[in-house]
N, C-alpha and C positions, 0 to 999 in steps of 0.2 A: 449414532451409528446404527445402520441394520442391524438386527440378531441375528447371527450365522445360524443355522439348520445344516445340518450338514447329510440330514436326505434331500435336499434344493441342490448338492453337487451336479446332479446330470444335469438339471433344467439348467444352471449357472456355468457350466464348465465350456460350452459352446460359442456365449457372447464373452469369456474372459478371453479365449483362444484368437475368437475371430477380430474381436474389438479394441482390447489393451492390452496384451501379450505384445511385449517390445521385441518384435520376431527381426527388423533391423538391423539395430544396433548387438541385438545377442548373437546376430550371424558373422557382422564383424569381427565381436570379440573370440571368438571363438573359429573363426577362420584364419584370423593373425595375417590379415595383408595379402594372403596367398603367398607368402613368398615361398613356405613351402610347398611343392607340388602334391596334390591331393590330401593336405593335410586335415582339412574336416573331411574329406568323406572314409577319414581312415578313425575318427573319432566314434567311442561310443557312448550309446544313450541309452539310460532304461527307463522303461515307463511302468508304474503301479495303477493298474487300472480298475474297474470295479471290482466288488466283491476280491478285493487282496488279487488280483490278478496282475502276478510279477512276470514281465518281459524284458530281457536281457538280449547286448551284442546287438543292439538296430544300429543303423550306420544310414547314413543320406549321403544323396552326390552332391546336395548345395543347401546354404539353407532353405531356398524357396520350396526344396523338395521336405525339409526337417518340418517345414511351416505345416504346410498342406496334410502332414502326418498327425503332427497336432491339430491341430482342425478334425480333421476324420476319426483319429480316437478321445481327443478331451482326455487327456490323460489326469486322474488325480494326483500324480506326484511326478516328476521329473527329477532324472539322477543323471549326474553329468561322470563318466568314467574316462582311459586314458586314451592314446591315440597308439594303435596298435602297428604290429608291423602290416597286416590283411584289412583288409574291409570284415569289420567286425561282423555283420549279418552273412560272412562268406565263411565264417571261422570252420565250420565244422565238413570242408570242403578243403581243407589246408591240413599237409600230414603236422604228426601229432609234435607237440614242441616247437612247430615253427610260428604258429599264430602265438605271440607274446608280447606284451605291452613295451614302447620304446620310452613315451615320455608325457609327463602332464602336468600342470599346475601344480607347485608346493601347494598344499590346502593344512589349512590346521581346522578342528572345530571343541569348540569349549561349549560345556554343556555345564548348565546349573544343578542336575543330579550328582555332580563329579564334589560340590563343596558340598555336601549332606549334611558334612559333620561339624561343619562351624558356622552354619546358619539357623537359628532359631525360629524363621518369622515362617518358612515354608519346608515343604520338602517332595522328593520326588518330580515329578513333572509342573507343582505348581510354582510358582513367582510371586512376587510382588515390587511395587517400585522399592522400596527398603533392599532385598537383593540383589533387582536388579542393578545396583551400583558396583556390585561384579563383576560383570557382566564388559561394564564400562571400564574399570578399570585392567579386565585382561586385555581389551583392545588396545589401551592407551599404552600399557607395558610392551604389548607384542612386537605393535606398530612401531615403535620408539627404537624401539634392539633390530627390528630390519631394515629401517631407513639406514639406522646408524646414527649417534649421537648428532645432535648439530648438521644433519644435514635431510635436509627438506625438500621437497619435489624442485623448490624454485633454485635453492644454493645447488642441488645435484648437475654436476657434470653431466652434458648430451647424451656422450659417449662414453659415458662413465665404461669400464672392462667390468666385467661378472667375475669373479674369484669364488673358491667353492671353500666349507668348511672344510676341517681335517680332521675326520674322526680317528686319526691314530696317529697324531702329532706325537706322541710321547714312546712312539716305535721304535722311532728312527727312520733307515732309510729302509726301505724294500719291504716295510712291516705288510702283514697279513693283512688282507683286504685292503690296499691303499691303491688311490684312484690316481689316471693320468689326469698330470693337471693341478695335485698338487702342490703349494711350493713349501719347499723345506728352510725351515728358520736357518740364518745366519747363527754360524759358531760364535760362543759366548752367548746369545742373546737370551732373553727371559721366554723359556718356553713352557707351554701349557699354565696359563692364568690360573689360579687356582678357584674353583668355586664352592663353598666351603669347605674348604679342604680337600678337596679330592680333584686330580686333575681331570679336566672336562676336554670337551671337544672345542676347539679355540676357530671360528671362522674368520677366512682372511676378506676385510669387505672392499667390495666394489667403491672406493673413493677417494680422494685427493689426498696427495702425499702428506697432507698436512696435518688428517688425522690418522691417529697411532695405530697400525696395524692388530688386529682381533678385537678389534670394539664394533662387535654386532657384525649383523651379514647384512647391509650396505643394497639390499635390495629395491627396486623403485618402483613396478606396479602390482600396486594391492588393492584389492577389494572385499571390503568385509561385508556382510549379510548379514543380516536377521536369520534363523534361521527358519521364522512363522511361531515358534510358540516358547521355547527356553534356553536359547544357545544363540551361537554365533560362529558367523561360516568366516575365516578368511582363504582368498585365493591369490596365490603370488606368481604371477602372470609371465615374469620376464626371460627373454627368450633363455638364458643361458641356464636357469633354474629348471624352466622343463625340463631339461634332460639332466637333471639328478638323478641319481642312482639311488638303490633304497638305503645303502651306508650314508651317503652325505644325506639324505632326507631324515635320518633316523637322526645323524649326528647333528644336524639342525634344532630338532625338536631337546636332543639332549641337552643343548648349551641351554637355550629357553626354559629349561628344568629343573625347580630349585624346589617344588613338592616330593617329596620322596620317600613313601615305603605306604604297607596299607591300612586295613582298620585295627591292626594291631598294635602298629608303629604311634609311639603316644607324640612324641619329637619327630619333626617331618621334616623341618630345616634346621643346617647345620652352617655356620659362620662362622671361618676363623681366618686368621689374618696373615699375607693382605687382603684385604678387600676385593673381589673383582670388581671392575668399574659398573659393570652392568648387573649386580647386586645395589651398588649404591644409587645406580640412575633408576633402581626397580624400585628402591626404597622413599627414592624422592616421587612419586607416582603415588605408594599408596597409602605419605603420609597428608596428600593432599585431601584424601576423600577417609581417611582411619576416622577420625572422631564420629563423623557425623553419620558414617558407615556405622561402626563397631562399636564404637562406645554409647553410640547413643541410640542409631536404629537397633540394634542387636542387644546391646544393654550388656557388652558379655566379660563386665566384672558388677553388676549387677546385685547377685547374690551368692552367699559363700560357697553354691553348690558350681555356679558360673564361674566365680573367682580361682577356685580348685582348679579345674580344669588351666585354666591361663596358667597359673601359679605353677603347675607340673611343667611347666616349659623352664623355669628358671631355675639357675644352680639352685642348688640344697642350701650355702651359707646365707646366699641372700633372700631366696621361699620362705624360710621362717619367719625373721622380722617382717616382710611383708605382709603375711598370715596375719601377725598381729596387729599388725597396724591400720590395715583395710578398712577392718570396721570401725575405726573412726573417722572415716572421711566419707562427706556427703553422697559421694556416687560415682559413676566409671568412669568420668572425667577425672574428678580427680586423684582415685584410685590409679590411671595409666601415668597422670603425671609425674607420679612417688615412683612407680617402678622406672619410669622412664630416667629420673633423675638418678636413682640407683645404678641402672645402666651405663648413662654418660660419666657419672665418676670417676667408672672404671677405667675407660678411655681416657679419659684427659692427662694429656702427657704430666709429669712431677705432681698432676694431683695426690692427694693424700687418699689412699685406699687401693692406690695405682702398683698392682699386679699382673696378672692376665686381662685383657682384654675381653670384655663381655659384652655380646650385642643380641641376648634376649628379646629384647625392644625388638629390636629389626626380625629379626627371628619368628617371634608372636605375629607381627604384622601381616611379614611375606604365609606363615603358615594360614592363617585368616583370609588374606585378599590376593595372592599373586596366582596369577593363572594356571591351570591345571588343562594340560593339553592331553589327547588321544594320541599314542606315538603311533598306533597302529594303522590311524586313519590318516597319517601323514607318511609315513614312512613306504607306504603299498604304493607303487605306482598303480597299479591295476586297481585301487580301492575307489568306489564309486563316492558321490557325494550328491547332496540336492542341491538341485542348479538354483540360482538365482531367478526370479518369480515363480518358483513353485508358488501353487496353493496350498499350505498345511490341513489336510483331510479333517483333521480333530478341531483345529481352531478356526478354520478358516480364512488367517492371515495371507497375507502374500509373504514368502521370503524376498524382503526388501533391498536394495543397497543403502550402507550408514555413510552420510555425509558428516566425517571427522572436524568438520569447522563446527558442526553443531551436536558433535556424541553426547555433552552430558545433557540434552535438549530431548532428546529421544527418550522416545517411550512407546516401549511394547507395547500397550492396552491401545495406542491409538495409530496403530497401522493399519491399514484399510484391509478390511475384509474385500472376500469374493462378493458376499449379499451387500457393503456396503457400495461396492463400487458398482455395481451395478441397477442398484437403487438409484445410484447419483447420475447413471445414465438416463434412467428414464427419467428422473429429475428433467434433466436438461433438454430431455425431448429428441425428438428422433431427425433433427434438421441435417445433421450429417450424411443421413442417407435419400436425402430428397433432393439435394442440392444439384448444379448440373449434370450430365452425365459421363460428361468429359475426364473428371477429374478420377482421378485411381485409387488401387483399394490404400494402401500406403497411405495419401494423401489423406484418406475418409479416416484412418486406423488414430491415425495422427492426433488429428482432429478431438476423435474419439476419447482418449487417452488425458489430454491435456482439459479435459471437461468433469476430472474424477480428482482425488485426492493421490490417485498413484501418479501426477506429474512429478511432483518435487523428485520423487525416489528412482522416475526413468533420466530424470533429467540428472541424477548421479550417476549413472551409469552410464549414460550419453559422453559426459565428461571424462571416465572415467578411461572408454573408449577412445575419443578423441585423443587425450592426452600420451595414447600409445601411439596412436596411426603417427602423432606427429611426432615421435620417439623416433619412430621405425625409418620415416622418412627423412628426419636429419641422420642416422644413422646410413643409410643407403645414400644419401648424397657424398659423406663424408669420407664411404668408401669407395664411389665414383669416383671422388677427387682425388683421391689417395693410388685408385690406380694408374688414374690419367698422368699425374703427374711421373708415378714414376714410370712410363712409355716414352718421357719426353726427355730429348739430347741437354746437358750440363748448358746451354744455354736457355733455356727457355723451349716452348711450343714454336714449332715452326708456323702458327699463326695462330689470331685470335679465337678462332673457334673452340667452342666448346662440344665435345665429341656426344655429349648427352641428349644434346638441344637440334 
């Protein structure tokens, strides 16, 4: 792979814009069909340009106008913000308080600075693949709790209905801050799930009667990024989600929240019983990747000074004998499987030592590997975020799209830079733009794109797109049908036509 320079940005920043920048399919995504009327040119965009030169509120009438702006400034960073009530490049032309953001993508982003304190191998803005499996596993937890257990793009209902969480289920009726829209539990019924102990925000998910209401928020289109150098962008796309408010965006990220307090707090998770389901489907996540994560990349029962640390997490009666017993066993394998075994004793029903209930285990695990989300950059409708193919200034990368059939396959270090991909252009010679003259810039851009190592990654995102437009359009049909039908006399249509067609 080329070596990024990152004074080659201006020479480089011209043929990424004009030549692989997926200007396309990014104008579909982010147009949403038109069905709302002037819904991108009410969106905004900010650009970071040389020399730290930050511009805020640009707005376009189409993409082909968004395109042609990039192209003429080569921006080094692209930030994608919300869709306002004005034309955001008109804001400061609109009296004061009426220019205010209506609605945008739920976004989360997990950053590798955020686990500082229980990663050994790096710290700060650096990485490595031993980390990276972080990384992987926030995705795989996050992803899992907004499908919703069991249910996958292919089992998810068309028309599945959007249901929103309740950040004040535990109110009652008329509580403070409680949004139209949500619905109130049936009397008697088990309300607010507990998460470790403390009642949480409980979401009602968009899905078939047949799974249990509040397991996950049952959302359908996501797209997670690379963020170009140590994090990960998700964007949760679906129409009824955009227009969250910043209580249910907040109380989203809270349900998703089981790290908790800061560098003071020595105990971060807390478990006690019942169980919520979505502590145990977390648990099942990261005890797939723990050993080979914790015990072994991390090493972190290692040594007594590593062991201390873990051990602080477990009650007092059981921390002692385990103190002493540690160090007779070979290493942090099998030092977790003594504690571990310690733990499940406790649980097992009429077992012998069978008192309170102890899930230390689970506890250590989730405080070590379960995702550490920004509420503040989810919760902000108006909070910017970098768009999907940024170029990261520092490293070079592209922010990627991650195709989930192959997340644990992925690997940061070899995402195509700006100098690689453009290397690989000249690689391949410049035939694309010699060819007939007939054919259009699209056509050549295309061409271009698919001759570099960022195909695979546009071609997630291409699907990623698709998979909505063709949402939105059985959606739209179903509500054509839905009207036609009911215009029509308790007999039938008074003929075969179809009023659409």
């Amino acid at each position: 792979m080329a070596p990024f320079e990152p004074a080659a940005l201006p020479e480089l920043l011209p043929v990424f814009y004009r030549r692989l920048f997926p200007h396309g399919p990014y104008g579909r995504w982010l147009g949403y069909g038109g069905v709302v009327k002037n819904y991108f040119q009410l969106r905004e965009f900010s650009f970071t340009l040389r020399d730290d030169i930050y511009v805020r509120f640009q707005s376009f009438g189409s993409p082909q106008e968004l395109e042609r702006e990039l192209q003429r400034i080569n921006p080094y960073k692209i930030d994608i913000g919300a869709v306002y009530s004005h034309r955001p490049n008109q804001h400061n032309t609109v009296h004061l308080g009426a220019f205010q953001p209506q609605e945008k993508e739920l976004v989360f982003d997990i950053d590798m600075t955020d686990y500082d304190d229980v990663r050994t191998c790096c710290s700060s803005a650096e990485i490595c693949s031993k980390c990276w499996t972080l990384m992987t596993i926030a995705v795989r937890v996050i992803d899992r709790a907004l499908v919703g257990e069991g249910l996958g793009d292919a089992a998810r209902p068309r028309s599945a209905p959007q249901q929103r969480p309740d950040p004040h289920h535990h109110r009652g009726k008329g509580g403070a801050g409680g949004e139209r829209g949500m619905r109130r539990r049936p009397a008697g019924s088990r309300r607010g799930a507990r998460l470790g102990g403390t009642p949480q925000p409980v979401p009602t998910p968009s899905c078939s009667p047949a799974v249990a209401p509040a397991e996950d928020l049952g959302v359908r289109h996501r797209l997670w990024v690379y963020s170009g150098r140590r994090g990960v962008h998700c964007w949760v796309c679906d129409d009824a989600v955009r227009k969250w408010s910043p209580a249910l965006r907040a109380a989203a990220v809270e349900y998703l929240t089981l790290v908790k307090g800061g560098a003071e707090t020595v105990k971060k998770v807390n478990i006690s019983e019942p169980v919520h389901p979505f502590i145990r489907r977390s648990v099942s996540v990261v005890e797939k990747y723990f050993e080979a994560y914790a015990l072994v990349g991390q090493d972190i029962l290692g040594t007594p000074e590593s062991w201390d640390k873990v051990l602080a997490l477990v009650p007092e009666d059981i921390r002692e004998p385990l103190r002493g017993e540690f160090p007779k066993k070979r290493d942090s394998v099998q030092r977790w499987e003594l504690l571990k075994g310690r733990m499940e004793r406790t649980r097992r029903p009429g077992g012998p030592g069978r008192g309170t209930a102890c899930y230390a285990d689970w506890e250590i695990m989730l405080q070590y590997c379960f995702p550490r989300l920004d509420i503040n950059v989810s919760k902000g409708v108006g909070h910017l975020l970098k768009s999907p193919f940024s170029v990261h200034p520092k490293t070079g990368r592209v922010s990627v799209p991650l195709d989930l059939q192959r997340l644990d396959q992925f690997d940061p270090f070899a995402v195509p830079t700006i100098s690689s991909l453009c290397h690989e252009l000249d690689a391949a010679g410049d035939d694309g733009e010699q060819e007939e003259g007939g054919e259009t810039e699209p056509k050549r851009r295309a061409r271009d794109y698919k001759k570099t190592s960022l195909a695979p990654y546009v071609r997630v995102f291409e699907q990623f797109v698709e998979e909505m437009e063709r949402a939105r359009r059985g959606e739209l049909l179903r509500r054509s049908g839905e009207s036609w039908a009911g215009t029509q006399p308790a007999g039938g249509p008074r003929s075969g036509r179809i009023p659409w067609l």
